[in-house]
N, C-alpha and C positions, 0 to 999 in steps of 0.2 A: 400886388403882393411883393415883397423885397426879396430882392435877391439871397441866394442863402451866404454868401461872404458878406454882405452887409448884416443881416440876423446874425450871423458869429459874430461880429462886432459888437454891437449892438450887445450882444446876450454875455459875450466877455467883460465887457462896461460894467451890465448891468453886476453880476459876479462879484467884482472888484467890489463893486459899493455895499452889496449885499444885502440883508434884509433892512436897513435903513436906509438906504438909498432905497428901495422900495417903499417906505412909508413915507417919507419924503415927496418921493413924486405920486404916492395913492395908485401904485402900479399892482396888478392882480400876480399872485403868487405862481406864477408859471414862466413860460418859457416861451422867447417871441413865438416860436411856431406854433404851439397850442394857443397862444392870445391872436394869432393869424386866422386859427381855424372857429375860432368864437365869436371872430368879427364878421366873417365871410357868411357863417352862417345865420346870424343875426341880421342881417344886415339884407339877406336873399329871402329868408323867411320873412322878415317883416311881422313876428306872431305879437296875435292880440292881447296872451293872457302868458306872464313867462312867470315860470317857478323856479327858487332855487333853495337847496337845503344847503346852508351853509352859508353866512354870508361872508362877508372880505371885501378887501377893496376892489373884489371883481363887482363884487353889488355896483358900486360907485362908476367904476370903470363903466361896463359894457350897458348897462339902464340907462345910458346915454343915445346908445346908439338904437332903442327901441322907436316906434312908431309913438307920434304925442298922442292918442288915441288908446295906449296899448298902456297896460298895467306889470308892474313886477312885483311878485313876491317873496320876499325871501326870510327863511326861517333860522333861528337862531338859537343854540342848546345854553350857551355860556352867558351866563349875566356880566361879566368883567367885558367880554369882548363886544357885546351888544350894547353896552355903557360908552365903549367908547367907538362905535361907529355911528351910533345913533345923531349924534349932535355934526356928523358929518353930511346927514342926506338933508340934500335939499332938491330932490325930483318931487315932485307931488304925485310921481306915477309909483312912485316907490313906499311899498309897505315892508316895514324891518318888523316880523313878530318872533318875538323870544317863547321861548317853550322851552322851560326847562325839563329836567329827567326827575322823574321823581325816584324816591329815595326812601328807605324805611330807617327811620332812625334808629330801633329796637333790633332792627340786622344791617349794619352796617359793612357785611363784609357782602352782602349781595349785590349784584352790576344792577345801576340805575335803571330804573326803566323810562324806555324811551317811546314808547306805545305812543303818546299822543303828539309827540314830536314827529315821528311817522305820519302817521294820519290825520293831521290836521287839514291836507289840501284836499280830503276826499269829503270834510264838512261844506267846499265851498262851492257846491252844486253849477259848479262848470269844469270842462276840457280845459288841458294846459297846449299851447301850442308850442312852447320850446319849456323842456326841464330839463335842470341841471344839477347833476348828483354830486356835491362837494364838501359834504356834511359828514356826520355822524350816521352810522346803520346805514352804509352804502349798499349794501343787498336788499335790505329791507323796504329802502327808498325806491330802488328800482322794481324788487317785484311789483309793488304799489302804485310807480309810473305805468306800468301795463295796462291798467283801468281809468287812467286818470290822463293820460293822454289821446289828444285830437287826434282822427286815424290819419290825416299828413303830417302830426307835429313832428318834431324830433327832440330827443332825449341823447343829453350830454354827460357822459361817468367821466369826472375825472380823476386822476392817478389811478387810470387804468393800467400801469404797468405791474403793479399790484393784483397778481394770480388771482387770490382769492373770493376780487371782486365780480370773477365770471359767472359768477354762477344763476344769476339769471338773463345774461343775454339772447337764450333764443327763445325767447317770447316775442324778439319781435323778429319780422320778418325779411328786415333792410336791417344790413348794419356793417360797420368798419369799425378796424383797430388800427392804431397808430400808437407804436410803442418803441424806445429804446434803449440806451445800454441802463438805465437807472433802474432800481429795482424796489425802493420805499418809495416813491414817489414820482408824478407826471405819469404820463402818460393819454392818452383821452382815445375813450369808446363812442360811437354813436353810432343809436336805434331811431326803427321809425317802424311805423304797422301799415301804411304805406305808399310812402314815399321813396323813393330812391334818392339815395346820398347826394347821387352826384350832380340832382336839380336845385340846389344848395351850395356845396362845395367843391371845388374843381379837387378831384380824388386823388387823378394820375397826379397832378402837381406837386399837392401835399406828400404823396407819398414817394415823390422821386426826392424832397428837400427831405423827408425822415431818412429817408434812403444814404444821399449823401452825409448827413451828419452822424448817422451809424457807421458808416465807413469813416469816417475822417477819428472818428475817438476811438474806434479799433484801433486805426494806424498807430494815433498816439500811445496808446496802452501797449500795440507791441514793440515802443522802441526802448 
């Protein structure tokens, strides 16, 4: 893991360049410490069957770092953005499915429904060993990882800085927050029904490098 003045750097770079310098390098829309705690876990886990709602160039990124034996699936609400990731995968372990919302033409001022976008992982008559909540209906996706997760897998929320998205975490039994000064965005949750975190992810570590970078952007903010 890097140091956390090399991740300032790194993460100031990346800043500077901004959302195109991310599509440029196919870099996942976070933040080196939460792309740290993605890999680490991935990486320990080793899961056979991984889910994600929401894809991005994390699809691209982190499907690399699965087992050749191991599967990904990741699901997709947007036809524009699924248009243009699609001609980017070239994993064979990688399935991109679009599910869009449906819509009532005749009421158009009613919120899409997203029912089958939800529920799509629970028609594929198996356990998820790592899911990852990045999508659309972030509550919705997680009550639903509750029954659809392997009892060691682990389940990934991200921009859990994001209050609202609490609201089903203690379904599981193991779980860690890692949150800081950002308040729309980032942040990352992780459950498991039971596994302990920390056979995975070195905890104390992660949470002393959140630690310093919460003090270092206070400083800055109070000068």
């Amino acid at each position: 893991m890097i140091s956390f003045f090399k991740q300032s750097i790194f993460q100031m770079y990346t800043n500077v360049g901004g959302d195109a310098y991310k599509f440029k390098m196919k870099l996942p829309f976070m933040r080196y410490r939460e792309r740290d705690i993605f890999e680490e876990i991935i990486l320990n886990l080793k899961p056979g069957h991984v889910l994600e709602w929401g894809s991005g160039f994390s699809t691209l990124y982190f499907s690399k770092k699965i087992p050749e034996q191991s599967t990904w699936t990741s699901i997709e609400h947007a036809r524009e953005w699924y248009d243009k990731l699609c001609p980017q995968i070239d994993n064979p372990r990688v399935t991109l499915k679009l599910i869009e919302p449906k819509t009532d033409p005749e009421h158009p001022d009613l919120d899409p429904d997203f029912t089958d976008y939800i529920h799509y992982p629970a028609q594929q008559h198996h356990l998820y060993d790592l899911i990852i909540v990045d999508g659309r209906k972030r509550n919705q996706c997680l009550k639903l990882s509750e029954k659809i997760l392997s009892p060691m897998g682990i389940v990934i929320m991200h921009d859990a800085n994001r209050g609202r998205y609490n609201q089903y975490y203690q379904q599981f039994r193991h779980q860690i927050l890692f949150t800081d000064y950002r308040r729309s965005s980032g942040g990352i949750w992780i459950g498991s029904h039971d596994r302990e975190i920390d056979t995975v992810l070195d905890t104390s570590a992660h949470r002393e490098r959140w630690r310093l970078m919460n003090n270092f952007v206070s400083k800055v903010l109070s000068l």
